[in-house]
Backbone and ligand atoms as CSV (ligand in chain L), in Angstrom:
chain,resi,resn,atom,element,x,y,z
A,1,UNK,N,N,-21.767,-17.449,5.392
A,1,UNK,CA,C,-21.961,-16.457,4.320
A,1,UNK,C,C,-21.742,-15.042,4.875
A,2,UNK,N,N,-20.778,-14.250,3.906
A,2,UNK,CA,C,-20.721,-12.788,4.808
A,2,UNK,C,C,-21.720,-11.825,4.128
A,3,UNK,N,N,-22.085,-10.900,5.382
A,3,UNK,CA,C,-22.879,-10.054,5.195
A,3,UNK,C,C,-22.776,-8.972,3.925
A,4,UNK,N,N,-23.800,-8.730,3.243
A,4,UNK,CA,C,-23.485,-7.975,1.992
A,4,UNK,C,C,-22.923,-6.559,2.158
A,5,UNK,N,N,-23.347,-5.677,3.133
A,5,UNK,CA,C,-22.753,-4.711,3.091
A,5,UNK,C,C,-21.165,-4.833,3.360
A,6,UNK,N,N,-21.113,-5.858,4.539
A,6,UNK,CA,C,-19.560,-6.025,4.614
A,6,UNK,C,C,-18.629,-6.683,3.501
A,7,UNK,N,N,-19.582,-7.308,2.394
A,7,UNK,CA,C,-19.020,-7.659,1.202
A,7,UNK,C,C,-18.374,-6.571,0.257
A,8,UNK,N,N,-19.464,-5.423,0.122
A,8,UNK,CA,C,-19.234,-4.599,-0.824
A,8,UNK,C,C,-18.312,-3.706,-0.310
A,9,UNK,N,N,-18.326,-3.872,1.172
A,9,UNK,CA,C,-17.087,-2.715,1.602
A,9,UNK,C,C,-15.609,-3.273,1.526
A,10,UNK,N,N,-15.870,-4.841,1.612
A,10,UNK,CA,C,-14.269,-5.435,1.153
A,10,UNK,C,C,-14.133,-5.421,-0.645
A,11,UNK,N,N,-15.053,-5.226,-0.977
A,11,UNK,CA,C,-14.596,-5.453,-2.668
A,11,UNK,C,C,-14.165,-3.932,-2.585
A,12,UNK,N,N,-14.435,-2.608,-2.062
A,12,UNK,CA,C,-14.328,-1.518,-2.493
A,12,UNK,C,C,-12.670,-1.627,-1.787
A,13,UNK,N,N,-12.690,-2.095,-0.727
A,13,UNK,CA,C,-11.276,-2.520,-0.060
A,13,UNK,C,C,-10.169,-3.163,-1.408
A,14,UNK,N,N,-10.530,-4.354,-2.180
A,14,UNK,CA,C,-9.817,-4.726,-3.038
A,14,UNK,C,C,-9.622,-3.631,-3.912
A,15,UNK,N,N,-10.323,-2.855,-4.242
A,15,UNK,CA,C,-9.913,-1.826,-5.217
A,15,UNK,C,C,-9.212,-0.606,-4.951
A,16,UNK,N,N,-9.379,-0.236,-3.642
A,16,UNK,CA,C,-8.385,0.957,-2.685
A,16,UNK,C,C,-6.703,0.258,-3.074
A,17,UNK,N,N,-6.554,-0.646,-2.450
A,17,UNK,CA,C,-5.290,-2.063,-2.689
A,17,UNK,C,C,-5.092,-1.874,-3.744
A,18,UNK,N,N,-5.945,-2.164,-4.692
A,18,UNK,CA,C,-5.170,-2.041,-6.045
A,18,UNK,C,C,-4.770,-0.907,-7.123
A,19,UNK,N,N,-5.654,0.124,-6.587
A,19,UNK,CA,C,-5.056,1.452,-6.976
A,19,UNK,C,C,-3.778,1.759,-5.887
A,20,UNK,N,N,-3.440,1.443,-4.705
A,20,UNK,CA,C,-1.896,1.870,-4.640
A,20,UNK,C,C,-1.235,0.670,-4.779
A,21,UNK,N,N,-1.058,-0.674,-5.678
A,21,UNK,CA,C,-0.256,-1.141,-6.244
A,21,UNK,C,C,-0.105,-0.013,-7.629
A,22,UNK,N,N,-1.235,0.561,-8.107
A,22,UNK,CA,C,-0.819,1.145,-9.395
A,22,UNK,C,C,-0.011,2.541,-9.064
A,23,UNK,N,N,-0.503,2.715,-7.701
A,23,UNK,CA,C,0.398,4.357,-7.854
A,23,UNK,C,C,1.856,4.162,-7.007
A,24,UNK,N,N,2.483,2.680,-6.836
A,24,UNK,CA,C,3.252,2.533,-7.176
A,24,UNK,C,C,4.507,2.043,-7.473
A,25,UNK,N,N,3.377,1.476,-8.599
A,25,UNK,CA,C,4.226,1.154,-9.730
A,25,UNK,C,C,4.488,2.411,-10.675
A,26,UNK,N,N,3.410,3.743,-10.512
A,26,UNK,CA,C,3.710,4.154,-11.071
A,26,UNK,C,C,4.552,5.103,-10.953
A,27,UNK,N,N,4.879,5.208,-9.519
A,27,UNK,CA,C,6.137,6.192,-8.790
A,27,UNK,C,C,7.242,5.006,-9.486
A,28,UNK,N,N,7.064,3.941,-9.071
A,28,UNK,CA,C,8.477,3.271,-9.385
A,28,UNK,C,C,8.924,3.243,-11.289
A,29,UNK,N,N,8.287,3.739,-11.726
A,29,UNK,CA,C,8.325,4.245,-12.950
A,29,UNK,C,C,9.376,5.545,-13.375
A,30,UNK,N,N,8.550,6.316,-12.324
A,30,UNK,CA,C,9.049,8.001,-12.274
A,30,UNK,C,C,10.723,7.550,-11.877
A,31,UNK,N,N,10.813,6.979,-10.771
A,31,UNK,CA,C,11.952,6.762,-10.184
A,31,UNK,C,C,12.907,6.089,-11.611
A,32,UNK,N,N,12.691,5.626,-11.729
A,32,UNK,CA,C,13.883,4.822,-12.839
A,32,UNK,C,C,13.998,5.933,-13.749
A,33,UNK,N,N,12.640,6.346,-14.424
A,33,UNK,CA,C,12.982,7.741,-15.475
A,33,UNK,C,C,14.035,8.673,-15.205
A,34,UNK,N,N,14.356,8.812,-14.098
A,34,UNK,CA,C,14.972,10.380,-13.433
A,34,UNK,C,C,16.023,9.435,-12.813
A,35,UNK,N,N,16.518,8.256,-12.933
A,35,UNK,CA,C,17.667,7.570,-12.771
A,35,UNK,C,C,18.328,6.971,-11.521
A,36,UNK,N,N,17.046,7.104,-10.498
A,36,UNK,CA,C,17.435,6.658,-9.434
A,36,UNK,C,C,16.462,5.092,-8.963
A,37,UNK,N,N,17.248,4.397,-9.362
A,37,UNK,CA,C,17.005,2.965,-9.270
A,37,UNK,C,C,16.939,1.895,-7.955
A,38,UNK,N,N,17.374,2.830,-7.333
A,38,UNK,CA,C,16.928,1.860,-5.899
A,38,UNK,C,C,15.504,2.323,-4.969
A,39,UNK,N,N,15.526,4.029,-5.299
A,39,UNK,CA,C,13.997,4.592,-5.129
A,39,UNK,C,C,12.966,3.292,-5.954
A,40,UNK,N,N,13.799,3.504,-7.168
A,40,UNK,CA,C,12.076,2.296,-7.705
A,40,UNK,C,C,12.553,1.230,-7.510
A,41,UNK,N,N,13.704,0.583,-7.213
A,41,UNK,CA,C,13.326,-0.624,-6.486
A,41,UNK,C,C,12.354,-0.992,-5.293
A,42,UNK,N,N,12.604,-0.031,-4.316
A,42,UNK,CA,C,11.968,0.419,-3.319
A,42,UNK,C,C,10.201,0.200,-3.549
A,43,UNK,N,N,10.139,1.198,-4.416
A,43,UNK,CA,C,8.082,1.382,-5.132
A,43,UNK,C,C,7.817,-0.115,-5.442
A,44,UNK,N,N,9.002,-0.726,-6.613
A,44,UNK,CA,C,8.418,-1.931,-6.843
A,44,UNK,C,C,8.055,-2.929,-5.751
A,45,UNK,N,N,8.827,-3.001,-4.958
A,45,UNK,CA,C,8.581,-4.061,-4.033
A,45,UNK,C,C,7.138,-3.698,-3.077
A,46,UNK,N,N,7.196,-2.348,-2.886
A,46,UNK,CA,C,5.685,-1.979,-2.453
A,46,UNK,C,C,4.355,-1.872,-3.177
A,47,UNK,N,N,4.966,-1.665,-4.701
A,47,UNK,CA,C,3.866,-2.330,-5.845
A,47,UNK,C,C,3.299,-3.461,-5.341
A,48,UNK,N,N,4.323,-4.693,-5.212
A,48,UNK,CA,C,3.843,-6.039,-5.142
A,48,UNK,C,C,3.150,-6.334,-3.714
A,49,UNK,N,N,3.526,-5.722,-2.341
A,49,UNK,CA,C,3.119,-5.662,-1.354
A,49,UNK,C,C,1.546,-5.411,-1.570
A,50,UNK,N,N,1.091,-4.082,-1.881
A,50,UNK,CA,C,-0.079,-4.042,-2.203
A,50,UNK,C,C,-1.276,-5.143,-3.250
A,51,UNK,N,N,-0.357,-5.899,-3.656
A,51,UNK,CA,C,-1.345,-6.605,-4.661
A,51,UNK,C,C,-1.513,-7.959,-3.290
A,52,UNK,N,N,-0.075,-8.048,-2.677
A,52,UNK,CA,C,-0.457,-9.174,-1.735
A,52,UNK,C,C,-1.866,-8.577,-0.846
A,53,UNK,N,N,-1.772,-7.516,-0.436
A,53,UNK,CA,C,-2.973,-6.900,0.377
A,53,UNK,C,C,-4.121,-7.059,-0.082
A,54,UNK,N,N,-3.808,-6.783,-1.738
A,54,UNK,CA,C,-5.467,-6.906,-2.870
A,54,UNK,C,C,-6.176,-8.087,-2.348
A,55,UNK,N,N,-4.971,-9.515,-2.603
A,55,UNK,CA,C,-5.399,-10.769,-3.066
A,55,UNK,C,C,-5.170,-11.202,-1.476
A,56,UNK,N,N,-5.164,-10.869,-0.815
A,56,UNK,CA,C,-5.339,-11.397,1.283
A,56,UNK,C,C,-7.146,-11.161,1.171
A,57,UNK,N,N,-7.498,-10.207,0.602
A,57,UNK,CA,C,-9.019,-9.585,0.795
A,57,UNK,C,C,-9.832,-10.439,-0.268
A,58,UNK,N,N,-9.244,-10.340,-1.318
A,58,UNK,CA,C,-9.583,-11.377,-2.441
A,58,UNK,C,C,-9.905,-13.219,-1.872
A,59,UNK,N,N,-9.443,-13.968,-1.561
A,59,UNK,CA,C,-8.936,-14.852,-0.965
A,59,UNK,C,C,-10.068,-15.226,0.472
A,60,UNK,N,N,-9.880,-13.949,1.147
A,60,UNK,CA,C,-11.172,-14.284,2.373
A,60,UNK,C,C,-12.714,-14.019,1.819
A,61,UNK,N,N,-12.887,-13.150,1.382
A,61,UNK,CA,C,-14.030,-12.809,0.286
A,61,UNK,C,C,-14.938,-14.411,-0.077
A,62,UNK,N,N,-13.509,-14.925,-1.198
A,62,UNK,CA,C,-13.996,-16.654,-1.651
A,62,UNK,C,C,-14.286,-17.202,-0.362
A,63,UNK,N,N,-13.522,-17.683,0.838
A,63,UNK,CA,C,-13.145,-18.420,1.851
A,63,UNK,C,C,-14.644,-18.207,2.658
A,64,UNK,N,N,-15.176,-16.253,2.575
A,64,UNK,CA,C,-16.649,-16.504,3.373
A,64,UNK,C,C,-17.711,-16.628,2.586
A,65,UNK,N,N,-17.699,-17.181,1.251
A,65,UNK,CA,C,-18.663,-17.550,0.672
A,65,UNK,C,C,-18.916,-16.375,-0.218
A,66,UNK,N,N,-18.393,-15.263,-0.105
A,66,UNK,CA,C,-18.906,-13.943,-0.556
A,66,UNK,C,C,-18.601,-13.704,-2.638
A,67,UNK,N,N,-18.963,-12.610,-2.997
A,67,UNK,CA,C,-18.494,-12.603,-4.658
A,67,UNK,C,C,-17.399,-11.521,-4.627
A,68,UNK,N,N,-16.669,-12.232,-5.275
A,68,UNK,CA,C,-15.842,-10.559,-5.967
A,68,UNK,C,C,-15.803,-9.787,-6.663
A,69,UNK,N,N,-15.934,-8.503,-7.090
A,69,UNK,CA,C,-15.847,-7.629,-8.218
A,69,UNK,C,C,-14.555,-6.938,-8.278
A,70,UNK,N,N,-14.206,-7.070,-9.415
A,70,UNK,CA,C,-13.010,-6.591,-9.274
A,70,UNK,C,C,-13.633,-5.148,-10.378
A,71,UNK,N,N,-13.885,-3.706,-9.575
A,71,UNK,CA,C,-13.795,-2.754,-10.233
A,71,UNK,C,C,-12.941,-1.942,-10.457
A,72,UNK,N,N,-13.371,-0.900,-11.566
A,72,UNK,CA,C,-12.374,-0.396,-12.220
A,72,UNK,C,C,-11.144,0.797,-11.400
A,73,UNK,N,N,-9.893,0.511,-11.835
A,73,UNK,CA,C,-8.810,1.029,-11.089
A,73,UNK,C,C,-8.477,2.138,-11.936
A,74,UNK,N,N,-8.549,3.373,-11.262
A,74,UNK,CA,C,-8.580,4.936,-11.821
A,74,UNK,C,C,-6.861,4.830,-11.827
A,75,UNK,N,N,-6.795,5.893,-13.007
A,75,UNK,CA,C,-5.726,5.916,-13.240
A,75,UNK,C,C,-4.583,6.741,-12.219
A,76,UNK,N,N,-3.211,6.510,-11.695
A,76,UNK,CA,C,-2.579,7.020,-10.973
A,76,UNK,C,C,-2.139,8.436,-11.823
A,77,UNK,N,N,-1.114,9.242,-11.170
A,77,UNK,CA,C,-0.672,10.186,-11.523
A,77,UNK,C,C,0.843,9.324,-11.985
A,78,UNK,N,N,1.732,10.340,-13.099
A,78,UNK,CA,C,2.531,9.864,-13.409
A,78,UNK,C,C,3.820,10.607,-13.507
A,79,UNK,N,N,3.717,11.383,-12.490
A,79,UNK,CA,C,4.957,12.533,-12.432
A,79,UNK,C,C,4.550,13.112,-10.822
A,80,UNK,N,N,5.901,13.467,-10.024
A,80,UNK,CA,C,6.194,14.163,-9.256
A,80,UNK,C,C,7.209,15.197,-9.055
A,81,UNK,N,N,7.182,16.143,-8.251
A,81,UNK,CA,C,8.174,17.300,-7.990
A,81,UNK,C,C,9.351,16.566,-8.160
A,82,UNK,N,N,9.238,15.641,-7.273
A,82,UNK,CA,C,11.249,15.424,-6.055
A,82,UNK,C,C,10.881,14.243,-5.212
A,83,UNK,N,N,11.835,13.622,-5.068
A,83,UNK,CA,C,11.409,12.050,-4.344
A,83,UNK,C,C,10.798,12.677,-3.255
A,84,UNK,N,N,11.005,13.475,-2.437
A,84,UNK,CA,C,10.819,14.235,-1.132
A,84,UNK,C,C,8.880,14.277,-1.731
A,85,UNK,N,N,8.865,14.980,-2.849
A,85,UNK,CA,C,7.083,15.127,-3.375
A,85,UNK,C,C,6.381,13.263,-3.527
A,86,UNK,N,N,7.267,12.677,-3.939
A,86,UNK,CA,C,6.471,11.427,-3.938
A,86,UNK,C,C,6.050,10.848,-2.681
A,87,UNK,N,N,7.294,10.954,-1.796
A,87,UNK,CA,C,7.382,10.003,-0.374
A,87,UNK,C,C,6.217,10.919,0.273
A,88,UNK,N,N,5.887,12.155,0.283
A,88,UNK,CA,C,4.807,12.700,0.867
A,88,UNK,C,C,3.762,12.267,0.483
A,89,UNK,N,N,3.808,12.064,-0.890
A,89,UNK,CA,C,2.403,11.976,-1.304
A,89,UNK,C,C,2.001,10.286,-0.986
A,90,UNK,N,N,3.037,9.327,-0.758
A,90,UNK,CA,C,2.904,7.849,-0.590
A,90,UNK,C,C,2.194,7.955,1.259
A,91,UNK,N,N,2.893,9.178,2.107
A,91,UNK,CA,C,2.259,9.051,3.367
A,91,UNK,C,C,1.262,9.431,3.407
A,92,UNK,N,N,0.528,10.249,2.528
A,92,UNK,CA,C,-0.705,10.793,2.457
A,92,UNK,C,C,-1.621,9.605,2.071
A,93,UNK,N,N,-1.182,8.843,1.103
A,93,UNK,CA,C,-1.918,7.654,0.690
A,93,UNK,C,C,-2.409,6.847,1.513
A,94,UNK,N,N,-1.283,6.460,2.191
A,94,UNK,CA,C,-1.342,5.718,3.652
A,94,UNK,C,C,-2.285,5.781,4.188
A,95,UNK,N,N,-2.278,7.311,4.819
A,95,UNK,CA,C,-3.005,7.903,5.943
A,95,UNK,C,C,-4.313,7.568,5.482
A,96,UNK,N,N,-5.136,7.685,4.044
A,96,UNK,CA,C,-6.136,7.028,3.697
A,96,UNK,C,C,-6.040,6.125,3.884
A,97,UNK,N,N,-5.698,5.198,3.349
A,97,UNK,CA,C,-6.080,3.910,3.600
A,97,UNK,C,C,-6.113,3.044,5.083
A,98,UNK,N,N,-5.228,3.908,6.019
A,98,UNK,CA,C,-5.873,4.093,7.402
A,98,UNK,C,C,-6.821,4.055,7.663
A,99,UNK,N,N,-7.765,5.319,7.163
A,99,UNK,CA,C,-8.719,5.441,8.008
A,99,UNK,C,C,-9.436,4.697,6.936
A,100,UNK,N,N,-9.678,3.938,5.895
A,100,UNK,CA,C,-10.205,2.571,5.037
A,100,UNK,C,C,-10.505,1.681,5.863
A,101,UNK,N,N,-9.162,1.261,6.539
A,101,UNK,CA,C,-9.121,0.050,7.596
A,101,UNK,C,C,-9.786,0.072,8.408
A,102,UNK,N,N,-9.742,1.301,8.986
A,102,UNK,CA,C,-10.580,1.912,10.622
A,102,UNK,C,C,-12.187,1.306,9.755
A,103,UNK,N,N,-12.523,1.835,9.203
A,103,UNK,CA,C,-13.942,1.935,8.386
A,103,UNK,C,C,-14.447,0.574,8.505
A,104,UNK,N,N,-13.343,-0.278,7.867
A,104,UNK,CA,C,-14.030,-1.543,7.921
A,104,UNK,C,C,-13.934,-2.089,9.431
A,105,UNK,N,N,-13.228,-1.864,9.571
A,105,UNK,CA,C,-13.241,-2.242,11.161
A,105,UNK,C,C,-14.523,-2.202,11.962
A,106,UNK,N,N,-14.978,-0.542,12.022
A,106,UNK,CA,C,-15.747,-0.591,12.645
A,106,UNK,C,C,-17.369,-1.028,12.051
A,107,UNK,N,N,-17.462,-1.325,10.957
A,107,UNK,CA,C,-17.992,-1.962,10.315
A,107,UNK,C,C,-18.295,-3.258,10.696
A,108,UNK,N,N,-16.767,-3.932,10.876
A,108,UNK,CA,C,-17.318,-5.454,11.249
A,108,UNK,C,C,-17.336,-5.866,12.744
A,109,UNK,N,N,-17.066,-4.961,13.585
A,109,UNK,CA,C,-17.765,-4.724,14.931
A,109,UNK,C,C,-19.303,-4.115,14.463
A,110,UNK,N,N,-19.869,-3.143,14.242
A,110,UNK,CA,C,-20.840,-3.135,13.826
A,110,UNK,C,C,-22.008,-4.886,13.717
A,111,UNK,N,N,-21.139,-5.048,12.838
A,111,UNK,CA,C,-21.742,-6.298,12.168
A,111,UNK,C,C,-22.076,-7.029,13.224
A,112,UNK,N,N,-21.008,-7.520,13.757
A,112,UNK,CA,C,-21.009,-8.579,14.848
A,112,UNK,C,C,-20.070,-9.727,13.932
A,113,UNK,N,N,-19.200,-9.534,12.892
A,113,UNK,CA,C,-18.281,-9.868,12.268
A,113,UNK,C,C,-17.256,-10.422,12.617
A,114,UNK,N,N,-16.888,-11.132,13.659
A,114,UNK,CA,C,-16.093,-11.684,14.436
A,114,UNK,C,C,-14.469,-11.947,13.578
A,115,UNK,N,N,-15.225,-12.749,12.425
A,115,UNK,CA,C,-13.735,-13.496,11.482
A,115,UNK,C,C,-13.757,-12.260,10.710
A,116,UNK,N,N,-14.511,-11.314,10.144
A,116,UNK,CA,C,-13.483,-10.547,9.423
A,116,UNK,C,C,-12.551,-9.302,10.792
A,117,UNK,N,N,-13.481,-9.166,11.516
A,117,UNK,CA,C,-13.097,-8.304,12.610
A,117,UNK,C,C,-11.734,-9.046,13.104
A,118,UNK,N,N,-11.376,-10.161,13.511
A,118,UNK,CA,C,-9.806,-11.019,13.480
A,118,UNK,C,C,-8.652,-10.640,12.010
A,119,UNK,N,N,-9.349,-10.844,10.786
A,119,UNK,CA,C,-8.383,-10.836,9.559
A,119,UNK,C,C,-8.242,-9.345,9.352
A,120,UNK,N,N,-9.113,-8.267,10.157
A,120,UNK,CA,C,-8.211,-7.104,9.821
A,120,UNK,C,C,-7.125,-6.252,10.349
A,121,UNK,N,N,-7.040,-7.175,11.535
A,121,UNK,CA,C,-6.056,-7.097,12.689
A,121,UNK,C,C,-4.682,-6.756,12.000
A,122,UNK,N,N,-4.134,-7.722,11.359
A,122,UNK,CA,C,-3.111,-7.791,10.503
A,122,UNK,C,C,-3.226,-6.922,9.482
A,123,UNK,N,N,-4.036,-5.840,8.997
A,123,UNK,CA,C,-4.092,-5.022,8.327
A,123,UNK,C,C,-3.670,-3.966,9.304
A,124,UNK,N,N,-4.419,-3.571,10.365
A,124,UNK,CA,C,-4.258,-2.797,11.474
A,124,UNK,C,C,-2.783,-2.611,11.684
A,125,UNK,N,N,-1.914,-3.685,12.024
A,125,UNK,CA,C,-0.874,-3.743,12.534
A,125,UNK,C,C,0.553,-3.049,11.090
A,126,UNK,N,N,-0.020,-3.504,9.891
A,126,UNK,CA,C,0.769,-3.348,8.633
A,126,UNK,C,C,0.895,-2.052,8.137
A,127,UNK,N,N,-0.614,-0.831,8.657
A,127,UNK,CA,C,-0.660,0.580,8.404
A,127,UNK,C,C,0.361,0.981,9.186
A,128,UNK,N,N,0.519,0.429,10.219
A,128,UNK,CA,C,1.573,1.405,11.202
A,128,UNK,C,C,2.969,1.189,10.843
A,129,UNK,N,N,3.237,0.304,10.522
A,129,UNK,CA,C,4.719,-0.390,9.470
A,129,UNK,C,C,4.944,0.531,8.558
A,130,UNK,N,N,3.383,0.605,7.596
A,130,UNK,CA,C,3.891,1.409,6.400
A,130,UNK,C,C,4.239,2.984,6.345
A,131,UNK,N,N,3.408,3.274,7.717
A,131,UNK,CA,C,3.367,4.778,7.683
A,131,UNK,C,C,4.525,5.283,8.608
A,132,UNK,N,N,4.585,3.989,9.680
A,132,UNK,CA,C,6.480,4.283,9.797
A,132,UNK,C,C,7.663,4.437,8.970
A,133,UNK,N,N,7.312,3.560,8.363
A,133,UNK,CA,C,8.424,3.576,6.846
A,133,UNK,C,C,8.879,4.920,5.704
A,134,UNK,N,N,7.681,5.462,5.715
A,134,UNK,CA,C,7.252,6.362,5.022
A,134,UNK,C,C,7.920,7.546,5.345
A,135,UNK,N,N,7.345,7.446,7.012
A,135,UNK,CA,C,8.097,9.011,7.685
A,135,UNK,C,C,9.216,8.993,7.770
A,136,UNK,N,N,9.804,7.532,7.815
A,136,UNK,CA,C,11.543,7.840,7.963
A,136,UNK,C,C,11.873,8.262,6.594
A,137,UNK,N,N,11.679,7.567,6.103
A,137,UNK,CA,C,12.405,8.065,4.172
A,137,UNK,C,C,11.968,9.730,3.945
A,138,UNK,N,N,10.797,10.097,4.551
A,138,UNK,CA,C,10.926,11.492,4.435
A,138,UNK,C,C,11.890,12.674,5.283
A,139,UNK,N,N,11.933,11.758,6.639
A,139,UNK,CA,C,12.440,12.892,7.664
A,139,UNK,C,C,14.370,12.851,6.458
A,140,UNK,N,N,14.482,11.445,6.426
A,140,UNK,CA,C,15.878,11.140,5.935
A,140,UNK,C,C,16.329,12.726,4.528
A,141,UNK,N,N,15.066,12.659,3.501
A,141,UNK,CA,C,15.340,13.289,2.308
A,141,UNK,C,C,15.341,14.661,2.560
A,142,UNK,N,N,14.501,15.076,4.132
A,142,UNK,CA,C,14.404,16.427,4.224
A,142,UNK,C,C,15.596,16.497,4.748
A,143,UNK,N,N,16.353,15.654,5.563
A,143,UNK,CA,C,17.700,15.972,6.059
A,143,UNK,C,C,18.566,16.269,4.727
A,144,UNK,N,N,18.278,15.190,3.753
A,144,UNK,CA,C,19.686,15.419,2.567
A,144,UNK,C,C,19.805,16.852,1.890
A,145,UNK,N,N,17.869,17.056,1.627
A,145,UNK,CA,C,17.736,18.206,0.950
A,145,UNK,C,C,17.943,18.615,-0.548
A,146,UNK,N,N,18.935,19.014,-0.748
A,146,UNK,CA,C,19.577,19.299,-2.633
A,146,UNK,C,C,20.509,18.436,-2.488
A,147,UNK,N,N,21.663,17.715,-1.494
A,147,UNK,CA,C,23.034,17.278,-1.792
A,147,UNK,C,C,22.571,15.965,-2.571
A,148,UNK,N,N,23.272,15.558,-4.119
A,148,UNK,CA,C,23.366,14.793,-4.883
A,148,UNK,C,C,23.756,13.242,-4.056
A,149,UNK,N,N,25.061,13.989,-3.319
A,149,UNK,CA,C,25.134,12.832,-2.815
A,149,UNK,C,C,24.579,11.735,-1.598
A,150,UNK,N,N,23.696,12.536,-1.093
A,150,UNK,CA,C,23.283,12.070,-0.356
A,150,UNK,C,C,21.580,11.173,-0.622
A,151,UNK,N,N,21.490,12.073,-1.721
A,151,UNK,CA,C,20.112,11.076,-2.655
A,151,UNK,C,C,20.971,9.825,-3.002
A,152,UNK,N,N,22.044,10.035,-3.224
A,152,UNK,CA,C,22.744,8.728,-4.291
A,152,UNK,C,C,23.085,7.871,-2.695
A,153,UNK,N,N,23.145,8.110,-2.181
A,153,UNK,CA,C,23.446,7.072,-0.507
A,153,UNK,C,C,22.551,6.343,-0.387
A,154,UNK,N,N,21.161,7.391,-0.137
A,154,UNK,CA,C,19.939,6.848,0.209
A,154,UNK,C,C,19.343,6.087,-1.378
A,155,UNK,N,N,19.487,5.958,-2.460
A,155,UNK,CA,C,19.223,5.177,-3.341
A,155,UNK,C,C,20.026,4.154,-3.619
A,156,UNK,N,N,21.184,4.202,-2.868
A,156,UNK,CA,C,22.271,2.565,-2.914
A,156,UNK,C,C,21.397,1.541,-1.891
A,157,UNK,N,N,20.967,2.373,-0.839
A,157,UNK,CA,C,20.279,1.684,0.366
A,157,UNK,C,C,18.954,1.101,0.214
A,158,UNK,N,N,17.885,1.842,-0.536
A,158,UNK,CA,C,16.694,1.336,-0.827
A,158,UNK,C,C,16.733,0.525,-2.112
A,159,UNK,N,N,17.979,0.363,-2.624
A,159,UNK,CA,C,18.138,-0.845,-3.900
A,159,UNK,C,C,18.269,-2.038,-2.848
A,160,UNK,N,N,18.423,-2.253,-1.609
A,160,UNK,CA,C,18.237,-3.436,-1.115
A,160,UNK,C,C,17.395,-4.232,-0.706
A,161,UNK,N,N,15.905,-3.155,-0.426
A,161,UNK,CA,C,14.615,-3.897,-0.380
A,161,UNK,C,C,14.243,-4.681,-1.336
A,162,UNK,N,N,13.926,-5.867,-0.139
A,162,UNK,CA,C,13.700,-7.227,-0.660
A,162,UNK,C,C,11.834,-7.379,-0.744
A,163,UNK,N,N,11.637,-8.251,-1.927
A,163,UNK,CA,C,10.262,-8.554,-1.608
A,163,UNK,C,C,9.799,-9.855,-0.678
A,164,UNK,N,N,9.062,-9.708,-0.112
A,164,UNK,CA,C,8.978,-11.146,0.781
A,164,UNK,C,C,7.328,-11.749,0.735
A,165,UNK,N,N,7.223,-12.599,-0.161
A,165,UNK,CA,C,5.934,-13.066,0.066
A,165,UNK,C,C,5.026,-13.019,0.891
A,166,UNK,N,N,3.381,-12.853,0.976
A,166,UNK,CA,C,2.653,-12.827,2.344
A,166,UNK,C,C,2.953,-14.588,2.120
A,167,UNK,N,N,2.918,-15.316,3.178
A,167,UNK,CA,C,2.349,-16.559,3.542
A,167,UNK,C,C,1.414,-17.200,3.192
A,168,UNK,N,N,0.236,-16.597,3.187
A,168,UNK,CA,C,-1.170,-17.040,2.403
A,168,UNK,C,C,-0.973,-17.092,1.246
A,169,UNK,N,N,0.022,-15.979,0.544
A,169,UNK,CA,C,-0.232,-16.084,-0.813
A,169,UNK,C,C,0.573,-16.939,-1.683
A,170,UNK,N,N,1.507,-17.675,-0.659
A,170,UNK,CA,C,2.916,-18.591,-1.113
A,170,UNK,C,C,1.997,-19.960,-1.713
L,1,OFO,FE1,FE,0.024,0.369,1.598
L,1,OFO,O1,O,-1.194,-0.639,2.480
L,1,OFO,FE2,FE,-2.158,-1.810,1.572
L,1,OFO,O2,O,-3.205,-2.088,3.007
């Protein structure tokens, strides 16, 4: 049975997860509005990434005996400056939910939490992925700047991200 505080800090975990599946989906929204379709291809597939993250936390929650609440998901914002304003604001997101991870982390050292202190490892390892990802698409847009065409390059390219199932959740 897992410990309650470490319960309520993974349900607040499921809901961090699922507010940035909503913010974005809801960039990948913006993106299609303003006609660049491989940007929100891009969001979508990180939409769905995040719900895999929701339901990884969801999933161990059941597995240690624990309850879930699924609370309420505040609404995202639904407009940005310039892809350059979104991709900042997606690394900023990040960077929270960084230090989320750290939190629970040290939490389930705290605890003496052994199995969740193992399953957040792979969270650990996935912030640094994402927030790599992040900085390149920004350093890339600050290089393009205003040229049309070079947004339209970099949106032929991110129409190729693929979604790839987590494993657990297959
Ligand atoms: Fe974007 O990261 Fe979830 O955890």
């Amino acid at each position: 049975m897992i410990d309650k505080e470490m319960e309520e800090a993974i349900n607040k975990q499921i809901n961090e997860e699922m507010y940035s599946a909503y913010l974005y989906l809801s960039m990948s929204a913006y993106f299609e509005k303003i006609g660049l379709k491989g940007f929100a291809n891009w969001m979508h597939v990180q939409y769905k990434e995040e719900m895999d993250h929701a339901m990884k936390f969801y999933r161990y929650l059941i597995e240690r005996g624990g309850t879930v609440r699924l609370y309420g998901i505040k609404e995202p914002p639904h407009e940005w400056k310039s892809p350059l304003d979104a991709f900042e604001q997606t690394l900023e997101h990040e960077k929270h939910i960084t230090k989320c991870i750290n939190y629970l982390v040290d939490l389930a050292e705290k605890k003496k939490d052994r199995a969740t202190f193992n399953m957040l490892q792979w969270y650990i390892d996935e912030q640094v992925e994402e927030e790599a990802n992040d900085e390149e698409i920004i350093a890339r847009l600050k290089l393009i700047g205003d040229s049309p065409q070079g947004i339209f390059m970099l949106d032929r390219e991110l129409a190729q991200r693929t979604y790839v199932p987590l494993a657990s959740e297959e």
